[in-house]
Each structure stands twice: as C-alpha cells, then as structure tokens.
C-alpha positions as CSV (number, residue, x, y, z in Angstrom):
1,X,12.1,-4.5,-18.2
2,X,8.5,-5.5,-18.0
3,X,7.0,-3.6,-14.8
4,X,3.5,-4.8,-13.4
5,X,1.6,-2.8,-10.6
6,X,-1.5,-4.5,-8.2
7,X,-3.6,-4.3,-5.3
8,X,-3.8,-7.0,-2.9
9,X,-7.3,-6.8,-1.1
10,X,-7.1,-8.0,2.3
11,X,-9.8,-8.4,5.4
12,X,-10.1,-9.8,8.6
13,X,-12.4,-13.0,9.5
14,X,-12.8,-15.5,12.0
15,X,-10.4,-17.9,9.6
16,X,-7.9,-15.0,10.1
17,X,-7.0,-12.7,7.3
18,X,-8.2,-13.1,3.9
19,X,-6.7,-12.2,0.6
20,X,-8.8,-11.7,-2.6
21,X,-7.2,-12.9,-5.7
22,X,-7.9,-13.8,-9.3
23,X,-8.1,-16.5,-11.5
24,X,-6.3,-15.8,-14.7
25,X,-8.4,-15.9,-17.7
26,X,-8.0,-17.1,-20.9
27,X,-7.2,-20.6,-22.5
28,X,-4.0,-21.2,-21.1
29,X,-5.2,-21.0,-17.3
30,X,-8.9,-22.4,-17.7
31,X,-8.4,-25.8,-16.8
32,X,-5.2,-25.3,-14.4
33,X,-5.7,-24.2,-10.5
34,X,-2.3,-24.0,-8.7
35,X,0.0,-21.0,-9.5
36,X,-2.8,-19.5,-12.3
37,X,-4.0,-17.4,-9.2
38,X,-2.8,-13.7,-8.8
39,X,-3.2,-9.8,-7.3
40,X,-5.2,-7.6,-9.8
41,X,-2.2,-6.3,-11.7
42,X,-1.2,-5.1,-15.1
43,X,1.3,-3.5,-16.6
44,X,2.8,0.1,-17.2
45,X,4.7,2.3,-18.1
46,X,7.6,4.6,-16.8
47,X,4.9,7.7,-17.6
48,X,2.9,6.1,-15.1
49,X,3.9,5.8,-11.3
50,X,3.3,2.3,-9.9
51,X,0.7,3.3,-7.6
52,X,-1.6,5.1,-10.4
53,X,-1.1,1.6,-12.4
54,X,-2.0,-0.4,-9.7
55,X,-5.4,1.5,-8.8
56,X,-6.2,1.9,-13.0
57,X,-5.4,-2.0,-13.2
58,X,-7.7,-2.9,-9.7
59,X,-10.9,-0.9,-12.2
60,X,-9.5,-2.4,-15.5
61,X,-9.4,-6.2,-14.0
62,X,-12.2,-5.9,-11.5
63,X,-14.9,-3.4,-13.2
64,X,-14.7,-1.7,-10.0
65,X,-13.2,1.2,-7.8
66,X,-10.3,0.8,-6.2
67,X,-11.1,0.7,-2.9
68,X,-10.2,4.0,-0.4
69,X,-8.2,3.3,2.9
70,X,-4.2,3.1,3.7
71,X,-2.4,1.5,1.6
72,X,0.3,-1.3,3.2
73,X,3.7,-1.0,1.0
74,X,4.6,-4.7,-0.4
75,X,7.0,-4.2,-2.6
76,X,8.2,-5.8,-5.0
77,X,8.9,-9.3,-6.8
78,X,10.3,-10.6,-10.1
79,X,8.4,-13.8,-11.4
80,X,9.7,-16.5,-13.5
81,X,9.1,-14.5,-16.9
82,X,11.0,-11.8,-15.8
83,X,7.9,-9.3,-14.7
84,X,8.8,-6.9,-11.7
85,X,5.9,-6.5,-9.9
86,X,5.0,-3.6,-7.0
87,X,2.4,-4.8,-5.0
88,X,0.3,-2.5,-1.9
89,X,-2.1,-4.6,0.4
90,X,-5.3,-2.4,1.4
91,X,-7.9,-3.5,3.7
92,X,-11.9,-3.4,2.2
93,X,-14.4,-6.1,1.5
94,X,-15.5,-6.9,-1.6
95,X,-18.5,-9.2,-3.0
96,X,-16.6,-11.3,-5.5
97,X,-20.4,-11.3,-7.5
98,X,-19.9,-7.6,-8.1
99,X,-16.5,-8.1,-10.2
100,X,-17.1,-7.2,-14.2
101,X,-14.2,-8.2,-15.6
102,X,-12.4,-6.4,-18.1
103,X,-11.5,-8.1,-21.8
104,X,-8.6,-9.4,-23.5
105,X,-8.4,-9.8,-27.2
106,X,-5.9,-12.6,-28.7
107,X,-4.9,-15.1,-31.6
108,X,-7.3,-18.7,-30.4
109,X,-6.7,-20.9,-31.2
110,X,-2.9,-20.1,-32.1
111,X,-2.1,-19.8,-35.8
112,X,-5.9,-19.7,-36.8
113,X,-6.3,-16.6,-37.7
114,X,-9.3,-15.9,-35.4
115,X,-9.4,-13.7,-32.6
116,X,-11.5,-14.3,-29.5
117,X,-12.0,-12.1,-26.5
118,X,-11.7,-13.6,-23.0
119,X,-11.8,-12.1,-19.5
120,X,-8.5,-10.9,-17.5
121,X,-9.6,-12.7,-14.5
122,X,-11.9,-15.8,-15.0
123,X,-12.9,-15.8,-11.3
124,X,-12.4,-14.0,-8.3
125,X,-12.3,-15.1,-4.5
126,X,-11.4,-14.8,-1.1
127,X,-8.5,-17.2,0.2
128,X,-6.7,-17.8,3.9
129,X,-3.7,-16.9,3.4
130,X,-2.5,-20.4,3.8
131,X,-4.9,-21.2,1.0
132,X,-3.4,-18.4,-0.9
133,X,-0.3,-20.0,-0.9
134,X,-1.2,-22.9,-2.5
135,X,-2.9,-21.3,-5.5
136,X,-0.8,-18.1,-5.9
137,X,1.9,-17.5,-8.6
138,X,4.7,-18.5,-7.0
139,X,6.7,-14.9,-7.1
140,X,3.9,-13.9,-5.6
141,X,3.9,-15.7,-2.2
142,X,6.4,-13.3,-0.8
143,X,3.3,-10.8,-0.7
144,X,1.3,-12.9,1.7
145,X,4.5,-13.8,4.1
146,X,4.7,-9.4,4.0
147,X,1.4,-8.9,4.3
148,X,1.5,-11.8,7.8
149,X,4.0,-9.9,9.1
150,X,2.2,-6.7,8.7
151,X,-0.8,-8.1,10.3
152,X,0.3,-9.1,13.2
C-alpha cells in the first residue's frame, strides 16, 4: 500500500482561516486547476514514521523548514489511486515567494526517450478554505472539513 505523509499550513485572517496548498507540477497538471491542488506530501516508507515523512516532505516540496508549533492530528484519507495519506494541520505564515521547490525527474514527452526535470509543486498559495475546496484533490477535502471543526 502506497502511504503519503503532509503538512497542511494553516493561519488566521480577516477572510477566516487560510490554508496553504500546492499546485502540482509537471506536464500532467500544468494546464488543469481544479483537483491538481494538494498538502505538501510525499511518500514513505514503513522505516519512516509518518510524522518524520511529513516534516522531510514539507523541506523536500517547499525548500523550506517545516515550520515549529503544535501540530493538529488530521488523519487520514485514501484517494482515488489508492494512496493513504496522514495529514497534521500546523499554524505559521509563510511568504509563498520564499518556496524553492524541489525537482522531479521523468520520461517527457512519454515514449521519447528524453528526460526532463520539473518542479513537485508548480505554485504555491494561500486559499479560504471554501476556496480550498474547490481546487483541492478531492480525498483531500476531508482535511479542511477537520481542520473547520478544529478551528472553531
């Protein structure tokens, strides 16, 4: 079973809370909007706990520290494809100008034999969580109902 571990950054504004989320990069998301949004996640192993995968993936996708403060339990959800994914909301501001985002290597275009590299997350930005919804892989909305209950 494919396991995935992320960090959904969330703050308070005078639109209410805020989530940050990612654009996915590459060719197959670049010219779609809806449900190519997502947490800063990746993948790991059972040598790995969740948590440690989730704050290694936040500086893998992001180029940045994970940020420091208590850490709200999501838990989890299984998108279409089958991924499980563990999810914690923390609370921290971040200037989506400061992300560097890691690098992905792949086949492009398919069956060429040529490899190109291409960022995990094309962009990055604050949402409402209402806007979130909209945008968000699907599986995923179930973090943002959590993280409304939490907040209020």
């Amino acid at each position: 079973m494919r396991r995935s571990a992320g960090l959904l950054l969330f703050r308070r504004s005078g639109d209410g809370t805020q989530v940050l989320l990612g654009h996915m990069g590459g060719p197959f998301h670049a010219r779609r909007g809806a449900g190519s949004w997502t947490l800063p996640k990746g993948e790991y192993t059972a040598e790995e706990s969740a948590w440690d995968a989730a704050r290694r993936e936040f500086r893998e996708e992001l180029g940045l520290a994970p940020p420091d403060g208590a850490a709200v339990p999501l838990g989890e959800v299984r998108q279409a494809g089958g991924k499980t994914v563990t999810a914690w909301a923390v609370e921290a501001d971040l200037d989506p100008a400061a992300v560097v985002p890691g690098t992905f290597r792949m086949e492009w275009p398919p069956r060429s034999g040529r490899t190109a590299e291409f960022p995990e997350l094309g962009r990055v930005a604050w949402f409402t969580l209402d806007a979130a919804r909209e945008v968000i892989v699907p599986a995923q909305r179930a973090f943002l109902d959590r993280l409304r209950e939490h907040s209020h």
